[in-house]
Structure formats: structure tokens, C-alpha cells
C-alpha positions as CSV (number, residue, x, y, z in Angstrom):
1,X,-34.6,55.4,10.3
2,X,-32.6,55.7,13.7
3,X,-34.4,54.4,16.5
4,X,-35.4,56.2,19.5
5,X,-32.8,55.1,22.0
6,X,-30.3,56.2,19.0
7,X,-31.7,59.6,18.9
8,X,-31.9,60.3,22.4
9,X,-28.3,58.7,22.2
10,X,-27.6,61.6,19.7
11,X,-29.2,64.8,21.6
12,X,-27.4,63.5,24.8
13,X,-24.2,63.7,23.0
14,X,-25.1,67.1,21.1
15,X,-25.8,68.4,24.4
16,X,-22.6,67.4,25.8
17,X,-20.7,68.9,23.5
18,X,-22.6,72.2,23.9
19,X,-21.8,71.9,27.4
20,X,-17.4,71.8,26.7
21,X,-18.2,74.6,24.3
22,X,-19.6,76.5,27.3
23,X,-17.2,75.4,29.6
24,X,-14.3,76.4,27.6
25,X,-15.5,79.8,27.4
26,X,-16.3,79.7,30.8
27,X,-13.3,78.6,32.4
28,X,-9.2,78.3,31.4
29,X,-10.6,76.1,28.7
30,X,-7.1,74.8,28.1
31,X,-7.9,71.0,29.3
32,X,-10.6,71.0,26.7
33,X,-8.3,71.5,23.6
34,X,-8.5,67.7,22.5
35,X,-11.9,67.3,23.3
36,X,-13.1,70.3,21.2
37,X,-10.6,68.8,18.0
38,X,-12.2,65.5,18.9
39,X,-15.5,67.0,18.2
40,X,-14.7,69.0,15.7
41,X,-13.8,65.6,14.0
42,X,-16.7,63.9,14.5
43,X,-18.5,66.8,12.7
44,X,-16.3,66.7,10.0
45,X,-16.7,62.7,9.6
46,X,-20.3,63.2,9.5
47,X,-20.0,66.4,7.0
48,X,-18.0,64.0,4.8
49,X,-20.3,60.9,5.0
50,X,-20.2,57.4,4.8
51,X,-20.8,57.2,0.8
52,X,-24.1,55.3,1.2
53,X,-26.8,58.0,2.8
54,X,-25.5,60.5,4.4
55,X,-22.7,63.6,4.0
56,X,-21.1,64.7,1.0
57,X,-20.2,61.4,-0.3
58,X,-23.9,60.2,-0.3
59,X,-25.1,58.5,-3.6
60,X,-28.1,60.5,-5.3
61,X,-31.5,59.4,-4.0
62,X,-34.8,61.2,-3.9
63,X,-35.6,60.1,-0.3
64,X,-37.4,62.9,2.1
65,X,-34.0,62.4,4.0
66,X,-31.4,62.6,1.6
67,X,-33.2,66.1,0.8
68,X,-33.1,67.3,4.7
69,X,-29.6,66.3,5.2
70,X,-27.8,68.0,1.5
71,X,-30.0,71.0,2.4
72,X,-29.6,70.9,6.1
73,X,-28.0,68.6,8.0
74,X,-24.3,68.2,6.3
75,X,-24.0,72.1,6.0
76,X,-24.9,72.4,9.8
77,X,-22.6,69.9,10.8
78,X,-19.8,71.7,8.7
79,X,-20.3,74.4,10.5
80,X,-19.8,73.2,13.6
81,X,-17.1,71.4,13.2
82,X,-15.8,74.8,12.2
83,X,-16.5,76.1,15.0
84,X,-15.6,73.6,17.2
85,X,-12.1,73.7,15.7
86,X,-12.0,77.0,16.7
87,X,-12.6,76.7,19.9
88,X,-10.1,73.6,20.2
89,X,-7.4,75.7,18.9
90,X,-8.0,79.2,20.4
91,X,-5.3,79.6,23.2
92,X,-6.8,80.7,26.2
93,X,-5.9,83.3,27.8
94,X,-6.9,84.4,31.6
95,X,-8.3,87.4,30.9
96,X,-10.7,85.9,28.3
């Protein structure tokens, strides 16, 4: 269980990103190209897991979270890294 200075850790960082998503869309978006790939990583690494608990390398358990995250969690965060990739490698134009 993640503490609570983790998770408000996490939904900081979730916001962020949501925040470069806008701003690309927003703006030229052209200096956020690494940043949205960089994010669009980090989904991916936590799509793929860590082979213990969490992602698609998990090991079986029949804990309430290893339920939430193979019905929920790792297909969300697939996704988005999906769509953060998309975003990262979109070019820009001007008239966007």
C-alpha cells in the first residue's frame, strides 16, 4: 500500500502531465516532443510492470489489487502512453 505523500506524489505528477498534454495543444507544442516521449515511457514502464505486483509481468495473486490493476489500471496506463506518444510525435504545425 503506497502511502499518502506517495499518492499525492502520484496525482501531482498525473496532473502535470495533463498539463504538457494541454500545453502542446495549446501552443507550438514543438519544445514538448521529449517530454511527451518521456511520458509516454513512463506509461509504458508501468504498463509492462516490475514482475512482482504490478503491469503485465505481475505474478498471479488473488489480492483486491492485483484484480484493479489487470482489469484497470495497466490497460489505462497503456493507453496513455499511447496517447502520449502521439502527441510526442505529432509535428506541429502553426495552424493547428
Amino acid at each position: 500500500m503506497p502511502s499518502s505523500a506517495l499518492t499525492l506524489l502520484v496525482a501531482a505528477g498525473l496532473g502535470a502531465m495533463s498539463g504538457a498534454a494541454l500545453l502542446a495543444r495549446s501552443s507550438n507544442g514543438t519544445q514538448l516532443r521529449w517530454p511527451l516521449r518521456f511520458i509516454a515511457a513512463v506509461f509504458l514502464l508501468r504498463a509492462v510492470g516490475d514482475g512482482r505486483s504490478v503491469g503485465l509481468t505481475r505474478q498471479p495473486s488473488d489480492m483486491q489489487f492485483a484484480r484493479l490493476d489487470a482489469r484497470f489500471y495497466t490497460p489505462l496506463c497503456m493507453v496513455l502512453a499511447a496517447l502520449y506518444a502521439v502527441l510526442g510525435l505529432h509535428r506541429f504545425r502553426k495552424d493547428d
